[in-house]
C-alpha positions as CSV (number, residue, x, y, z in Angstrom):
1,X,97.3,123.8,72.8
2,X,96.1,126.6,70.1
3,X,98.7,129.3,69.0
4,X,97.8,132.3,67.2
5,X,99.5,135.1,66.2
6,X,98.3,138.9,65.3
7,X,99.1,142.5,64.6
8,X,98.1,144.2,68.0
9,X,97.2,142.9,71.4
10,X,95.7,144.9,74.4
11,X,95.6,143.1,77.6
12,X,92.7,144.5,79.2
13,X,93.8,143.6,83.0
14,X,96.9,145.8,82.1
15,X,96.6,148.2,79.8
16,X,99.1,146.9,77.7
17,X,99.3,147.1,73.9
18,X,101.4,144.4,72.3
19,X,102.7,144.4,68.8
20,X,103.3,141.5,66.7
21,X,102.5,138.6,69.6
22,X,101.9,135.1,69.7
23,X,99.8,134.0,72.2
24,X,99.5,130.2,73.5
25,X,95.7,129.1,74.7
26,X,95.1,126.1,76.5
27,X,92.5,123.6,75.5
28,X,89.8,125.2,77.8
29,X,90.5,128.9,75.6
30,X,92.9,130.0,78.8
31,X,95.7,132.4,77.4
32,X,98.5,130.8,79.2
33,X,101.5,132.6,77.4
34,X,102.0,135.8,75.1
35,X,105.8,136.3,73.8
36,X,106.4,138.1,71.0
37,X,106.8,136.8,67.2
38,X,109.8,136.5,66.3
39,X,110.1,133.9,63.6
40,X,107.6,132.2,62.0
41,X,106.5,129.0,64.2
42,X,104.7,125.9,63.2
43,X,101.2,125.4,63.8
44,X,100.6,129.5,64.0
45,X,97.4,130.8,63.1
46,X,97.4,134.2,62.1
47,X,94.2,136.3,63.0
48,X,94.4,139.8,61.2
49,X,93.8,142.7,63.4
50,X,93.4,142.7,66.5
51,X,93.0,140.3,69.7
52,X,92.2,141.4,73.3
53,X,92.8,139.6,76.5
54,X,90.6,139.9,79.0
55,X,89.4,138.6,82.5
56,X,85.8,139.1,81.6
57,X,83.9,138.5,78.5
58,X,83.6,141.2,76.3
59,X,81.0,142.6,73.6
60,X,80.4,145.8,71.3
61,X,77.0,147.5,72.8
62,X,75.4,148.0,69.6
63,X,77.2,150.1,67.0
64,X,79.0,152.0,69.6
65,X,82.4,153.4,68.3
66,X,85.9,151.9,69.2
67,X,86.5,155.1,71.2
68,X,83.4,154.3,73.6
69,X,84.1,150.2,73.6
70,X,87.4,150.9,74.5
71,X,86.9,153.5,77.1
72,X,83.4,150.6,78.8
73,X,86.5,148.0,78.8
74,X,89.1,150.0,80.8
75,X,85.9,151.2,83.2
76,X,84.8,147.3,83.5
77,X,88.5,146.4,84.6
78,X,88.7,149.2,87.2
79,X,86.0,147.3,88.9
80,X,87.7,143.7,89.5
81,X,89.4,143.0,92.1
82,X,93.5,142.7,92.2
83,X,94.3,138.8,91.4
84,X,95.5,136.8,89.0
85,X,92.7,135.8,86.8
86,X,92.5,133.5,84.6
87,X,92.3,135.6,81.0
88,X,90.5,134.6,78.0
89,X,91.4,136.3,74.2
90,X,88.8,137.5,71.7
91,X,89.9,138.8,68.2
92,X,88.3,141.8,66.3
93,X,87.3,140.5,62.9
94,X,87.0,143.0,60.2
95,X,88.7,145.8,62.3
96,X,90.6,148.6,60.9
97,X,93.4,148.7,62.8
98,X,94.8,151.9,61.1
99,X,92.2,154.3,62.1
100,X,91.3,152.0,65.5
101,X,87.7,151.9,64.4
102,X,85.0,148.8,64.1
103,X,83.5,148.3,60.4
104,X,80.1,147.6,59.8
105,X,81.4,144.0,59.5
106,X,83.3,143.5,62.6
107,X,82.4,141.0,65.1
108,X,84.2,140.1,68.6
109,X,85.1,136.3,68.3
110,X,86.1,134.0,71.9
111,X,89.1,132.0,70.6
Protein backbone atom coordinates (compact mmCIF):
# COMPACT_ATOMS: atom_id res chain seq x y z
CA UNK A 1 0.00 0.00 0.00
CA UNK A 2 1.38 3.64 -1.17
CA UNK A 3 0.12 6.80 0.73
CA UNK A 4 0.56 10.13 -0.46
CA UNK A 5 -0.50 13.27 0.65
CA UNK A 6 -1.04 16.87 -1.27
CA UNK A 7 -2.36 20.36 -1.40
CA UNK A 8 -5.56 19.95 -3.58
CA UNK A 9 -7.45 16.91 -4.95
CA UNK A 10 -10.30 16.98 -7.64
CA UNK A 11 -12.14 13.78 -7.98
CA UNK A 12 -13.02 13.73 -11.50
CA UNK A 13 -16.08 11.24 -11.18
CA UNK A 14 -17.49 13.84 -8.61
CA UNK A 15 -16.54 17.06 -8.96
CA UNK A 16 -15.14 17.29 -5.83
CA UNK A 17 -12.20 19.48 -4.74
CA UNK A 18 -10.41 18.20 -1.63
CA UNK A 19 -7.95 20.12 0.46
CA UNK A 20 -5.13 18.87 2.33
CA UNK A 21 -5.93 14.79 1.59
CA UNK A 22 -4.22 11.66 2.02
CA UNK A 23 -4.97 9.28 -0.33
CA UNK A 24 -4.19 5.30 0.11
CA UNK A 25 -3.42 3.36 -3.45
CA UNK A 26 -3.33 -0.14 -3.59
CA UNK A 27 -0.47 -2.12 -5.14
CA UNK A 28 -2.12 -2.22 -8.64
CA UNK A 29 -2.20 2.14 -8.40
CA UNK A 30 -6.20 1.71 -7.26
CA UNK A 31 -7.10 4.78 -5.01
CA UNK A 32 -8.83 2.76 -2.33
CA UNK A 33 -9.24 5.58 0.39
CA UNK A 34 -8.97 9.53 0.59
CA UNK A 35 -9.51 11.00 4.29
CA UNK A 36 -8.15 14.07 5.09
CA UNK A 37 -4.62 14.96 6.68
CA UNK A 38 -4.81 15.49 9.82
CA UNK A 39 -1.47 14.69 11.46
CA UNK A 40 1.46 13.82 10.02
CA UNK A 41 1.44 9.90 9.31
CA UNK A 42 4.36 7.52 8.74
CA UNK A 43 5.25 6.38 5.37
CA UNK A 44 3.45 9.70 3.66
CA UNK A 45 4.71 10.90 0.59
CA UNK A 46 4.07 14.34 -0.07
CA UNK A 47 3.43 15.36 -3.81
CA UNK A 48 3.26 19.25 -4.15
CA UNK A 49 0.40 20.57 -6.08
CA UNK A 50 -2.02 18.91 -7.14
CA UNK A 51 -3.40 15.14 -7.69
CA UNK A 52 -6.58 14.12 -9.65
CA UNK A 53 -8.64 11.06 -9.38
CA UNK A 54 -10.03 9.79 -12.11
CA UNK A 55 -11.94 6.71 -13.76
CA UNK A 56 -10.12 7.18 -17.07
CA UNK A 57 -6.68 8.09 -17.92
CA UNK A 58 -5.93 11.47 -18.32
CA UNK A 59 -3.42 13.82 -20.46
CA UNK A 60 -2.82 17.58 -21.33
CA UNK A 61 -3.60 17.96 -25.32
CA UNK A 62 -0.70 19.85 -26.09
CA UNK A 63 -0.15 23.16 -24.42
CA UNK A 64 -3.73 23.62 -23.84
CA UNK A 65 -4.46 25.87 -20.72
CA UNK A 66 -5.79 24.50 -17.32
CA UNK A 67 -9.08 26.22 -18.07
CA UNK A 68 -9.62 24.02 -21.44
CA UNK A 69 -7.98 20.55 -19.64
CA UNK A 70 -10.25 21.09 -16.94
CA UNK A 71 -13.34 21.86 -18.81
CA UNK A 72 -12.19 18.14 -21.63
CA UNK A 73 -12.09 16.28 -18.14
CA UNK A 74 -15.57 17.28 -16.76
CA UNK A 75 -16.94 16.64 -20.60
CA UNK A 76 -15.01 13.11 -20.66
CA UNK A 77 -16.82 12.14 -17.22
CA UNK A 78 -20.29 13.19 -18.45
CA UNK A 79 -19.89 10.42 -20.85
CA UNK A 80 -19.34 7.29 -18.50
CA UNK A 81 -21.75 5.51 -17.31
CA UNK A 82 -23.13 5.67 -13.48
CA UNK A 83 -21.03 2.79 -11.45
CA UNK A 84 -18.54 2.49 -9.19
CA UNK A 85 -15.31 2.54 -10.98
CA UNK A 86 -12.44 1.67 -10.01
CA UNK A 87 -10.33 5.28 -9.88
CA UNK A 88 -6.76 5.75 -10.59
CA UNK A 89 -4.73 9.23 -9.20
CA UNK A 90 -2.34 11.32 -11.37
CA UNK A 91 -0.42 14.36 -9.83
CA UNK A 92 0.35 17.71 -11.66
CA UNK A 93 4.05 18.21 -11.35
CA UNK A 94 5.31 21.66 -11.66
CA UNK A 95 1.69 23.22 -11.35
CA UNK A 96 0.91 26.50 -9.95
CA UNK A 97 -1.71 25.92 -7.86
CA UNK A 98 -2.18 29.62 -7.04
CA UNK A 99 -3.18 30.87 -10.33
CA UNK A 100 -4.70 27.08 -11.38
CA UNK A 101 -2.40 27.17 -14.45
CA UNK A 102 0.14 24.44 -16.00
CA UNK A 103 3.93 25.71 -16.37
CA UNK A 104 5.86 25.08 -19.19
CA UNK A 105 7.33 22.26 -16.98
CA UNK A 106 4.28 20.49 -15.81
CA UNK A 107 3.69 17.00 -16.59
CA UNK A 108 0.66 14.58 -15.52
CA UNK A 109 2.32 11.59 -13.62
CA UNK A 110 0.05 7.90 -12.96
CA UNK A 111 0.97 7.19 -9.26
Amino acid sequence: MRRVATHRVYQVNTGDWLSFPVLELDEAGNVVQIYPLAEEISHTEWLPGMIFVSPFFIERKGSEPFSVFFHRLNQEVACLPVSSLSCRAYWLTSFNLSALEFTSESRIIAL
